[in-house]
N, C-alpha and C positions, 0 to 999 in steps of 0.2 A: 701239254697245257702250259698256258705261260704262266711264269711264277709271279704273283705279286708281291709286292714291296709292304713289309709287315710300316704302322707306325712308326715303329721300336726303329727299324732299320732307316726310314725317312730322317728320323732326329738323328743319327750319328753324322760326323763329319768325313770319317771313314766308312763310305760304305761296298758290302761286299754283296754281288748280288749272284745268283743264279740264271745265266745265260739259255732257257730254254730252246735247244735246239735239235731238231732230229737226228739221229744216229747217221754221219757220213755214207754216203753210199759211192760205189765205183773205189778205185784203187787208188790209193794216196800217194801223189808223188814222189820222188825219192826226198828227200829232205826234207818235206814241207809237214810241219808239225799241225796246221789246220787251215781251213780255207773259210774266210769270213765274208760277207757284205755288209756295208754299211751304208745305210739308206738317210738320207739327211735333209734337211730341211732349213731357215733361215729368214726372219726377219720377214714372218706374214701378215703381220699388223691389222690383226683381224679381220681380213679379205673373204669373209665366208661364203657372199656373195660371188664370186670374183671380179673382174672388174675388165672395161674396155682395153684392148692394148693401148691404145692411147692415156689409161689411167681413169676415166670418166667413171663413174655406175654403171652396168648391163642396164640394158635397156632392150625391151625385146624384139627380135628381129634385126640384132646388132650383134659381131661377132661379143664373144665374152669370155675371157681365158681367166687360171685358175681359178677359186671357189671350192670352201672344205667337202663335197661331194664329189668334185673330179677329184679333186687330191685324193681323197681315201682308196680312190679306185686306182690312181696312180700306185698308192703304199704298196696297194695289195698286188697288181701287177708285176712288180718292180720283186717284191719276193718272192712271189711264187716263179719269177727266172729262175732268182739266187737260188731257190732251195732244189730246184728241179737238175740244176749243177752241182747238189749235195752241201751247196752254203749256209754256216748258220748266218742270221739277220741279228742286227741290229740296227732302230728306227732314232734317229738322233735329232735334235731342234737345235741349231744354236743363235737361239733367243730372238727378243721380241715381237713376240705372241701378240702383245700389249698394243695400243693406239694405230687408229686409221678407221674409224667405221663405228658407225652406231651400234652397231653388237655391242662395240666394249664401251663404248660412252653410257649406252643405255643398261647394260648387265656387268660392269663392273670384271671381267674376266670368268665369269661363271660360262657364257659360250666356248671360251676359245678352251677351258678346262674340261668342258666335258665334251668336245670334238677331239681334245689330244686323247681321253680316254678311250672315246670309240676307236681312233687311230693305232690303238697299244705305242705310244709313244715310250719307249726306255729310258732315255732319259733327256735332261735340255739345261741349256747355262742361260745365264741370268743376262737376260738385255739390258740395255738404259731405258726403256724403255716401260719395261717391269717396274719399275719404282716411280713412275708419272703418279703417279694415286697417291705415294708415300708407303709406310712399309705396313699401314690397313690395310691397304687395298692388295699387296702382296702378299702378306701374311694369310689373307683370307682365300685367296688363290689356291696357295701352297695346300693351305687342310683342303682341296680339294681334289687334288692330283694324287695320283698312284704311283708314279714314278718320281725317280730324283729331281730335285731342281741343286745345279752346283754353281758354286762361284768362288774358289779357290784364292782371289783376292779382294774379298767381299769381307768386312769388319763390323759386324752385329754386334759388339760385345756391350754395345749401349743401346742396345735397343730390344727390350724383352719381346716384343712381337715377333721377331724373328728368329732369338734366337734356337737352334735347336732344328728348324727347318731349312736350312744352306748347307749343303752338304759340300767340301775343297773337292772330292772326289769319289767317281763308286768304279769297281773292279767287277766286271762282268766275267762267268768261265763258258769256255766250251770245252767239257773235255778237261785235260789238262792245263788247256791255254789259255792264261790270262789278259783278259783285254783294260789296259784302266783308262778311265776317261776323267779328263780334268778339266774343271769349266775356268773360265777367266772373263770379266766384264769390263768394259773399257774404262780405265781409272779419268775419264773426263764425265762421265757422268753426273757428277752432283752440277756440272757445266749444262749437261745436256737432255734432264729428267730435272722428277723433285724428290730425290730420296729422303732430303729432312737434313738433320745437325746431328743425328745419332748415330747414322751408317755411315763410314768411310769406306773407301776402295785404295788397296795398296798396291805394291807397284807389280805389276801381273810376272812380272820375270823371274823375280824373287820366288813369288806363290805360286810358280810352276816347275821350282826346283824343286822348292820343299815338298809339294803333292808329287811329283814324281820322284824322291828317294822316297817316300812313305809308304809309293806302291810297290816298288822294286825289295822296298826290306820284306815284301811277303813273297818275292822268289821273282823270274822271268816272268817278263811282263810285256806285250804293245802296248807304247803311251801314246795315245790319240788325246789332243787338246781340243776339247768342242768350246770355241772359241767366238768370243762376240767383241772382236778387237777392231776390225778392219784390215782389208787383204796386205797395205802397206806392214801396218804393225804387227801381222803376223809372218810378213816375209822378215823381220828385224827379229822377232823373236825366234823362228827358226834357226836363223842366222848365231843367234848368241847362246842358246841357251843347250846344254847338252843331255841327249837321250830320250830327245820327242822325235817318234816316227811318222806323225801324224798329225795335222791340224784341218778341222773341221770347221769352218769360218762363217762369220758372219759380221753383222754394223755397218758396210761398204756397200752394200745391193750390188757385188759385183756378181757377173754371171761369167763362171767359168764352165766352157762344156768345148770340145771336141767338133766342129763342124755348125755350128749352129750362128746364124747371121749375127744375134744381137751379143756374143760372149765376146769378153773383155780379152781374153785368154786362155788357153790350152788347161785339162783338168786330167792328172791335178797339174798345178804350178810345180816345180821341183827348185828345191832349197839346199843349196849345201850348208851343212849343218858342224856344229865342231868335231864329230863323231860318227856322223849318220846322214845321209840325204835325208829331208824334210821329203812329205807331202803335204798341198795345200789345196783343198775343193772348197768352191763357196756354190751355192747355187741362186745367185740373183734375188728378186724379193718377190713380195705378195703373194708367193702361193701359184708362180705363173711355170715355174722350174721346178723337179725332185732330183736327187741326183741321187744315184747309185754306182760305190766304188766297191770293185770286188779286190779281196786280198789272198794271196795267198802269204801265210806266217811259215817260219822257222820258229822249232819248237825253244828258242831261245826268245821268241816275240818279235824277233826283226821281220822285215817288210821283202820276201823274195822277188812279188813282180804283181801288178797292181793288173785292174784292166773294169770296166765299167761302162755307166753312160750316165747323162744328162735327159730328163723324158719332159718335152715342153709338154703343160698341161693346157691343152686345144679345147673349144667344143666337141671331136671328134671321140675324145675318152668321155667314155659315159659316168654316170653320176652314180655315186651308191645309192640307193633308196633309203637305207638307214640314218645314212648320215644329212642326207637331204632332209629327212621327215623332220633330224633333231637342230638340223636351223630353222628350219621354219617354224619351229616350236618358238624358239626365243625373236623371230624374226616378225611373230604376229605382231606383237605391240607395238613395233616402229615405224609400220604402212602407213598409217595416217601420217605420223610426223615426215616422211621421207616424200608421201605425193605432195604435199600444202605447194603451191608452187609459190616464185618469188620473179620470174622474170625469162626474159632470153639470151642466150649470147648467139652471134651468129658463127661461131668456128666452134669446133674443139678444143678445149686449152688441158693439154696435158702439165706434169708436174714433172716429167722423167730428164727437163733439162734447170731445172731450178736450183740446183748445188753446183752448177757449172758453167752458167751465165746467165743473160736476160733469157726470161721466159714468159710467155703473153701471161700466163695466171700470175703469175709476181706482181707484172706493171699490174694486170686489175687490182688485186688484194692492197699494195701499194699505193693506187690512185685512192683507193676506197678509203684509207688510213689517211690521206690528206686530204680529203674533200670533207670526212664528220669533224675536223677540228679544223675552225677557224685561225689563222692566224697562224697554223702549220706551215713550213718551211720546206721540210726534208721529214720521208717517209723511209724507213728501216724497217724490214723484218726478213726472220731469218727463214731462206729455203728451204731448210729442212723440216718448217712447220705445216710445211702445203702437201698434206699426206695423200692426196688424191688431185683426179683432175675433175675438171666441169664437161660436159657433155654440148653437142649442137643441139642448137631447139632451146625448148624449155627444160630450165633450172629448176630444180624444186629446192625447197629449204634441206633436204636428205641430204642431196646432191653437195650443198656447201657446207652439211656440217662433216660431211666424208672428209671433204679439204681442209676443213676447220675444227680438227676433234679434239682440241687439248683442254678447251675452257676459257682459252683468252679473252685478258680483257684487253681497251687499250689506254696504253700509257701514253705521258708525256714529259719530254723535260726539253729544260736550255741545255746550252753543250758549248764550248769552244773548239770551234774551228778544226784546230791540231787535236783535240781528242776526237774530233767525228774522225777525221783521217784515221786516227789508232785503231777505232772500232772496226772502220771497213776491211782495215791491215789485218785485225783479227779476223774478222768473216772469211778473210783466205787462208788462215794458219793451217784447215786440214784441207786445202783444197784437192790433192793428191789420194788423199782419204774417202774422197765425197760426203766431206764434213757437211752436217747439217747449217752451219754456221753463213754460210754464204749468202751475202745482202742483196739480195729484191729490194727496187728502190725507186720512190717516186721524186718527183721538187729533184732528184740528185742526176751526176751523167756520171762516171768513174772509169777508166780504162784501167786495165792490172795488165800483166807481168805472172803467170801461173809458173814458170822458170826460174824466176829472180830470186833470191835468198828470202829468208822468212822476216819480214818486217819492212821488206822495200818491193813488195808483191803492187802497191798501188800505185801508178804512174800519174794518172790527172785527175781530178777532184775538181767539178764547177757545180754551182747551183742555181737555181732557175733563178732571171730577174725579169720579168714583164716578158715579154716576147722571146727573149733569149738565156743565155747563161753565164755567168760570172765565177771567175776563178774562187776556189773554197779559202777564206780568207783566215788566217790562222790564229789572231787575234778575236777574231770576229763571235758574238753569240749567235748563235742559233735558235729556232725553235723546230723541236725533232717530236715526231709522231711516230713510236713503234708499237709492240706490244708488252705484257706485264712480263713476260718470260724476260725478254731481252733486255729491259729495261732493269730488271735485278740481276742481272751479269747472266744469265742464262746462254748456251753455246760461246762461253766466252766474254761474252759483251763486259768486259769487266769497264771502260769506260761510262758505258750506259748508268751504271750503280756509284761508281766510284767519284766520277767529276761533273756531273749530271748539279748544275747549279743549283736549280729547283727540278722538283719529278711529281706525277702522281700519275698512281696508278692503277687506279682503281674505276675505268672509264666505262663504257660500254661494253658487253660481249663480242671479240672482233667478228664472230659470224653473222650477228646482228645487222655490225656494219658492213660487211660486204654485200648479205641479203640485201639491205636498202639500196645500194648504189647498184648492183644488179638491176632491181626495181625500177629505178629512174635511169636504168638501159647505160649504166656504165659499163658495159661488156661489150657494148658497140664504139665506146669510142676509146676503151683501151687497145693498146696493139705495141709487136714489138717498133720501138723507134729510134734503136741505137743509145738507150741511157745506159747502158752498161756493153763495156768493149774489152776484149780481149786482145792484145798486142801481142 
């Protein structure tokens, strides 16, 4: 039976837990102190539904991959391999759970908590994405979860909401063999969520020393780092830091897997490390990937020889019925708000290239932000806000708050010139990352440089004048139409906040304004047209 996690055990920052797992069967290798799987997860953003491979909403009689009822059938799939080769399991999330979908707009994280329950999730580290609500909306989460939530460079010591519910680390046993897991959250966060003025994030290198001597002073130990960094930043920190055999990733949607058309890379990535070869698995986002990495340990915790897979979640895996019954639970009250319709587009516009150059959902969202304000110039908003995509046919208002689930409103402010260049400079700081930060952009044309050193990533800069375009004049005011995130230095935008002439921003709700320009068929006459170029 699986052990649950007392309270008592949740509030420590050290915690130790009990790894229920069946007694090994067959004959243990020569050397091999235990043989584990670790089944993981990453950056589902509450896809319960799942959603088109293009990114749209299912729609029926349309293919539709992941959605938290194939995935459970995946989990369960995916262990009963492992166990049937004598493996214990462990079920891992690394993080955000949080934004993408009217589940958690409309229930606050009470969906995606009680689908990790039915999942027997063990444990999950804290996304940027976890702190969108501020630390109420997290705090309220947490007393709802049965398992850890960790964040090993996460600093609550000002903010009584949480503290007491962040665990730096928990140590799982099998047997004699201890596994510890150590979360770390991306220190750009208060950048790229809204944690508040009370939470800080320290610097995760640091916080994955000290969680791993603290696990090691309780004897041999596997240190797997369930990680919400990004694949770059966790190939740096394998790189630097000594005595992680393991990192379990997430923040990058990259999709590592072995043979599979859309992966970025081989699973896991391998890292030479000060001491030890790294491993590094991520499995892509929404809930569309699970991955499963089998281990076999030396009863020292080192890593002998790995071996696993990637399971795409298709229409072809069936659905649990359990877990089907308890979305649709939370999933009645949003029917009506999700059919209201609002208009057409004639293609599909996915989101899956919007941190990485022009993408026809940008130019819309973009056009839509300079068409509600007169006298707008130059539209700005960041890729990584457009959580989903729009479907062909009919739009419903559902369909655009999926793309639109933060709350924005929109902003405005003047700007010069040479600070608009700074801001687009920044939209490419993680481009390597698949930083959220990267500018969708209307009134603007911009060619970059994804090669170039960090601050001369932007090559040409012109902005609309009647019929054509005019060099971005550096002297020159502007008037810039983004949203309230980017406008208060949000992913970066520190320009937006800091030299922003005049601002306000407290405008319309941007899904408002997309709905209407949707409405009056701005979906037909956006498209991509070369405003954004890569050199």
């Amino acid at each position: 039976m699986r052990a649950l996690l007392s309270r008592r055990a949740l509030l420590a920052t050290s915690l130790a837990v009990p790894l229920a797992i069946p007694a090994l069967r067959g004959t243990r290798a020569q050397g091999i102190g235990s043989r584990v799987s670790l089944l993981h997860l990453n950056d589902f953003h509450a896809k319960h539904d799942g959603q088109q491979p293009t990114g749209g909403t299912c729609r029926e009689g349309r293919p539709c991959v992941g959605g938290s009822a194939r995935l459970a059938s995946g989990w369960s799939m995916l262990e009963a391999e492992a166990r049937a080769e004598g493996r214990g399991v462990l079920r891992l999330d690394a993080g955000d759970q949080f934004t993408g979908s009217l589940y958690h707009t409309a229930h606050n994280g009470r969906t995606e908590a009680a689908v990790q329950r039915a999942n027997r999730t063990h444990a999950m580290t804290l996304g940027n994405h976890e702190f969108d609500g501020g630390p109420q909306r997290l705090a309220d989460y947490a007393a709802l979860v049965d398992f850890p939530l960790l964040s090993a460079n996460l600093d609550v010591s000002r903010e009584p909401l949480l503290q007491g519910r962040i665990g730096s680390h928990a140590v799982f046993r099998h047997g004699e063999q201890r596994i510890g897991l150590i979360g770390l959250t991306t220190e750009t966060t208060p950048e790229a969520s809204s944690p508040g003025p009370t939470v800080a994030f320290t610097d995760a290198r640091e916080a994955a020393l000290r969680a791993s001597a603290a696990i090691r002073a309780g004897g041999p130990a596997t240190i797997v780092v369930l990680s919400h960094l990004g694949l770059v930043p966790d190939q740096r920190l394998a790189a630097a830091v000594p005595g992680i055999d393991l990192i379990v990733g997430g923040h990058s949607h990259t999709l590592l897997g072995n043979g599979l058309p859309e992966a970025e890379g081989s699973s896991p990535v391998m890292v030479d490390g000060p001491d030890r070869a790294v491993r590094i698995v991520q499995a892509g986002a929404y809930g569309r990937w699970l991955g499963r990495l089998d281990l076999d340990l030396a009863p020292d915790g080192r890593i002998l020889a790995q071996g696993g897979r990637v399971l795409p979640v298709t229409p072809e895996l069936a659905e649990d019925a359990s877990v089907a019954a308890l979305v649709a639970g939370y999933g009645k009250p949003l029917a009506e708000l999700r059919a209201r319709p609002v208009g057409q587009s004639p293609v599909a516009l996915s989101n899956s290239e919007c941190r990485k150059g022009e993408c026809g959902l940008g130019n819309l969202v973009a056009d839509a932000m300079l068409a509600a304000v007169p006298g707008a110039e130059v539209a700005v908003t960041n890729g990584g806000g457009l959580r989903a995509g729009l479907p062909q046919g009919q739009v419903s208002l559902g369909d655009v708050l999926e793309v639109l689930p933060f709350g924005n409103t929109l902003a405005t402010l003047t700007i010069r010139g040479s600070d608009l260049r700074q801001a687009l400079e920044i939209g490419l700081g993680r481009y390597a990352e698949n930083g959220g930060g990267f500018a969708q952009v209307g009134g603007l044309r911009y060619g970059f440089d994804p090669a170039a050193p960090a601050g001369q990533r932007v090559r040409s800069v012109s902005v609309r004048d009647g019929d054509g375009y005019k060099p971005l004049d550096p002297e020159r005011v502007y008037r810039v139409v983004t949203n309230n995130f980017t406008r208060r230095g949000g992913d970066g935008y520190t320009p937006f906040r800091d030299k922003a002439l005049d601002s306000y921003d407290n405008g319309p709700p941007l899904e408002d304004v997309v709905a209407a320009y949707i409405r009056l068929e701005g979906a037909s006459r956006s498209r991509l047209d070369g405003r954004i170029e890569r050199r």
